[in-house]
C-alpha positions in Angstrom: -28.9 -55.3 -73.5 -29.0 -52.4 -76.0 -29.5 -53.0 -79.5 -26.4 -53.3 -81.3 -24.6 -49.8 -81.6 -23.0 -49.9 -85.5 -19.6 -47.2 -85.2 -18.4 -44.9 -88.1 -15.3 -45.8 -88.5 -14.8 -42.7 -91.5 -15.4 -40.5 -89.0 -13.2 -41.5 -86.0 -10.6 -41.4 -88.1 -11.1 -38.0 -90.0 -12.8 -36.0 -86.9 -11.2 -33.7 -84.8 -10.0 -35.7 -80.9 -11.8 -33.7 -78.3 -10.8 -34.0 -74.2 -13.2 -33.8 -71.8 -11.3 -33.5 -68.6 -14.2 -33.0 -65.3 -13.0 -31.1 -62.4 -16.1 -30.3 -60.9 -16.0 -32.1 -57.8 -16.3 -30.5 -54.4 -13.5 -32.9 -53.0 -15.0 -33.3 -49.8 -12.3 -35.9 -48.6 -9.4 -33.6 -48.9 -11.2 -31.8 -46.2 -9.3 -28.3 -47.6 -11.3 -25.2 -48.2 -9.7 -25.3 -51.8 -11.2 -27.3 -54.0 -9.0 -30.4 -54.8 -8.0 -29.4 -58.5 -6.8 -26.0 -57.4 -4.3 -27.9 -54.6 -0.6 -27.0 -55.5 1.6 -30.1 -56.6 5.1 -29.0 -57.1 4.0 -24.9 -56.6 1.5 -25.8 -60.0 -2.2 -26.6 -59.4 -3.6 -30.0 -59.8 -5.8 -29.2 -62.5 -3.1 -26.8 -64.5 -1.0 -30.5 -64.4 -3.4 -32.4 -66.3 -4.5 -29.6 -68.6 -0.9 -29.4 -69.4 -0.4 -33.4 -70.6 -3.7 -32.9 -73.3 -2.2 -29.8 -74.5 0.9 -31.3 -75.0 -0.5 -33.7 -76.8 -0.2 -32.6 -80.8 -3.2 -35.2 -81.8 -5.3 -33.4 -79.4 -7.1 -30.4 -81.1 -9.5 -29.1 -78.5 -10.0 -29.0 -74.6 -13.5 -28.8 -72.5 -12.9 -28.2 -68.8 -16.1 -28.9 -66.5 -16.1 -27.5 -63.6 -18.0 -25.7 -60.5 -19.9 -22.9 -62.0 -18.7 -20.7 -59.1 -15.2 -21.7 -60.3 -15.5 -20.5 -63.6 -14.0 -16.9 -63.3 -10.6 -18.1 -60.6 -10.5 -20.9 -63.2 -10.1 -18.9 -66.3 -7.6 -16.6 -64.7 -6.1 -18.6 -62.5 -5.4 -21.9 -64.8 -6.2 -21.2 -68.7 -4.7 -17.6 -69.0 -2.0 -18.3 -66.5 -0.5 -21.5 -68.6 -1.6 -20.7 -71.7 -3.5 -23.3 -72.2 -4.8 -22.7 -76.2 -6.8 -25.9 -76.8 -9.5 -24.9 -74.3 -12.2 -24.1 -76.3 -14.6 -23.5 -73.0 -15.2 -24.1 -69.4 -18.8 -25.9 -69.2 -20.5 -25.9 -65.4 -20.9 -29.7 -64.1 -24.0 -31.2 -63.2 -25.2 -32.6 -59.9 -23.2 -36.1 -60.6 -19.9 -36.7 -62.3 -21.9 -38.3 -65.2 -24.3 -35.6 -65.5 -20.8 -33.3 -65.9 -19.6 -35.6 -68.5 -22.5 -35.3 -70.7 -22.4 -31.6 -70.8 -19.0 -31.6 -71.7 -19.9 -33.4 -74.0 -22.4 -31.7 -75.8 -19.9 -28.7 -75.5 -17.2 -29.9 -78.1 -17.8 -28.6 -81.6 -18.3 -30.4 -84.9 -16.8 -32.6 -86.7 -15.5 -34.6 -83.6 -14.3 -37.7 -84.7 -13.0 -38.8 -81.1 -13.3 -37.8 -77.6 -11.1 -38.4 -74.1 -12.5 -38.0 -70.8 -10.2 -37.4 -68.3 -10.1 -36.6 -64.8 -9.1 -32.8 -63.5 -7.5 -34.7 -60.2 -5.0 -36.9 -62.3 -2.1 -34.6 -62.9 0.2 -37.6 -64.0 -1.2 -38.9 -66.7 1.5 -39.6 -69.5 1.0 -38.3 -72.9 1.9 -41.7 -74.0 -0.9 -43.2 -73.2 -2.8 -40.2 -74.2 -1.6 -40.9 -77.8 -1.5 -44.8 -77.1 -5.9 -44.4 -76.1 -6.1 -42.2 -79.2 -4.7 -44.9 -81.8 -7.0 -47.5 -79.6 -10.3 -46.1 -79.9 -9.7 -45.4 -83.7 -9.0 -48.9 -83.7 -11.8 -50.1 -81.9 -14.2 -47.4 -81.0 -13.7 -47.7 -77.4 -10.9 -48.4 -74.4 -9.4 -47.4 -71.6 -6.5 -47.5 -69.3 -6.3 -49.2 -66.1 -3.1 -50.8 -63.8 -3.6 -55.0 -63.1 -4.7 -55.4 -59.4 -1.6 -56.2 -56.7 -4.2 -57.4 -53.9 -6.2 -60.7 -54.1 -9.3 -59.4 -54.3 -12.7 -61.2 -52.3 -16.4 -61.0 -53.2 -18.2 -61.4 -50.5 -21.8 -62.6 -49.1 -24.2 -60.6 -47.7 -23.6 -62.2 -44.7 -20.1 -60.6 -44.8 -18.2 -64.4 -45.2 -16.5 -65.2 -48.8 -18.4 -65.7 -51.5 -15.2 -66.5 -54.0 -11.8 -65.4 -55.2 -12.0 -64.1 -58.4 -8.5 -64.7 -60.7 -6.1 -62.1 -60.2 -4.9 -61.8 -63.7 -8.0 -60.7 -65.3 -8.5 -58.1 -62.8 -7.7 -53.9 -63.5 -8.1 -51.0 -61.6 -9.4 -48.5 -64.0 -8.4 -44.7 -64.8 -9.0 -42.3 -66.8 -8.5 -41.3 -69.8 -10.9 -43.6 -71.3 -11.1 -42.5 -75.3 -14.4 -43.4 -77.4 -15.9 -43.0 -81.0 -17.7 -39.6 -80.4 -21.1 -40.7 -81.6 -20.9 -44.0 -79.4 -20.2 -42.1 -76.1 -22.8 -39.9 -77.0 -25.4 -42.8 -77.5 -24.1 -44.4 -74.6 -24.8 -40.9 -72.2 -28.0 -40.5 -73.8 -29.2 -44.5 -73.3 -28.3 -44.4 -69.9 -30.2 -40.8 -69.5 -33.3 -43.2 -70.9 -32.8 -46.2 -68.6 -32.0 -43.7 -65.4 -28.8 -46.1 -65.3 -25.6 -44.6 -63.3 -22.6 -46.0 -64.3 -19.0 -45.8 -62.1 -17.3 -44.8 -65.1 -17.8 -43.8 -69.1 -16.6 -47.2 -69.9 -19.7 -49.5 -68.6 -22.2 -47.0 -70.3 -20.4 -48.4 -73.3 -20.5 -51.8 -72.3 -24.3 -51.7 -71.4 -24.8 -51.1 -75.5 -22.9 -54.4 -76.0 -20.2 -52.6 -77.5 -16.7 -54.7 -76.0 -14.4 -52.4 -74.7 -10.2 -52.1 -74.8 -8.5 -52.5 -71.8 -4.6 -50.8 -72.5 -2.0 -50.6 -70.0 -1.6 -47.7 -67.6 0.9 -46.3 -65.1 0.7 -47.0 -61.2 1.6 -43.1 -61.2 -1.4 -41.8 -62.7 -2.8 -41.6 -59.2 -6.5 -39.5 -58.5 -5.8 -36.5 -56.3 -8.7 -37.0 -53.7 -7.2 -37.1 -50.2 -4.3 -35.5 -47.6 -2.4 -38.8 -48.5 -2.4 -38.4 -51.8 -0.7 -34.8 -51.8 1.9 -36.5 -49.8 2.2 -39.3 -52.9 2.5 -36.4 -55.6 4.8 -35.3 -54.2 6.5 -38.2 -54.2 6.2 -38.7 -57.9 7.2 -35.5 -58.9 11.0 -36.2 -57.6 10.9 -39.4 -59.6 9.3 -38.2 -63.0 
């Protein structure tokens, strides 16, 4: 474990709140020619969706989109001048693993950044709520994210393919995004991991793996990932019920 990360709290609270949101993903299971964050939900792209939550957020002040650097151009026509979209400061081009794109979104936002959300580009239903309600959280406690409690009993298995055990429903989550930090901490966490040559599955355990306990706050089932056929189908679903 990582030595003991100390926060500054003065800052969180009187920085700027930054968004990352990554959309650089080739989306390979959507098996479209169109890359999945340019897929129309309702006639309005995936990625133009959730832009559209952080700028509608008034305790947002700036956007970094991190995308394909091929995209760049269609994505600045085609999304940012389209909508409007004032709070992107830029469009950074992603690295070879979503981590990798994080981090340079990262280093992208400006200064005085007291507190930063990263966000999927494929999950155009994310509430502004809980945009807000991750905000107040990681003022709070420097860290969190928001996840949905798991329907399914869940099984761990053996190697041998047989249970192992059945771990207790109720502490169990399914994970999303946005997941908010103290800007310096996510930054130490990126560049540890960078150090360690660690991968994490999410922005959240890079966090953890500096000993630094993490908020769990509760999500929506609606803020679904756009990542195949099926899940156009369930979009579209949500729309007529938002």
């Amino acid at each position: 474990m990582e030595e003991y990360y100390i926060l500054d709290i003065d800052n969180r609270l009187t920085g700027k709140v930054a968004a990352v949101i990554t959309a650089a993903g080739r989306g390979t299971r959507m098996h479209s020619k169109i890359n999945k964050q340019y897929l129309e939900l309702g006639g309005i792209p995936v990625l133009a969706r959730t832009i559209a939550a952080f700028q509608q957020c008034s305790e947002v002040d700036e956007i970094i989109v991190v995308i394909n650097e091929e995209d760049i151009n269609f994505c600045k026509n085609n999304i940012i001048e389209r909508f409007q979209f004032s709070k992107v400061k830029c469009l950074v081009s992603g690295g070879v693993q979503r981590q990798d794109s994080v981090y340079k979104g990262l280093c992208a936002i400006g200064d005085n950044c007291g507190i930063v959300l990263i966000h999927d580009g494929a999950r155009p239903f994310v509430a502004v709520e809980n945009i807000s309600e991750s905000i107040n959280a990681a003022r709070k406690f420097g860290a969190c994210g928001i996840g949905v409690r798991v329907k399914d009993t869940i099984k761990i298995s053996g190697p041998d393919g047989f249970v192992a055990s059945t771990p207790d429903r109720s502490f169990l989550w399914s994970i999303q995004t946005p997941q908010c930090f103290d800007y310096g901490l996510i930054m130490r966490a990126h560049e540890t991991a960078v150090q360690n040559n660690y991968t994490g599955t999410d922005d959240m355990v890079l966090v953890e793996k500096l000993g630094i306990p993490v908020k769990i706050l509760e999500g929506s089932y609606n803020n679904i990932k756009i990542t195949t056929p099926e899940d156009l189908i369930i979009g579209e679903s949500i729309l007529t019920n938002l």
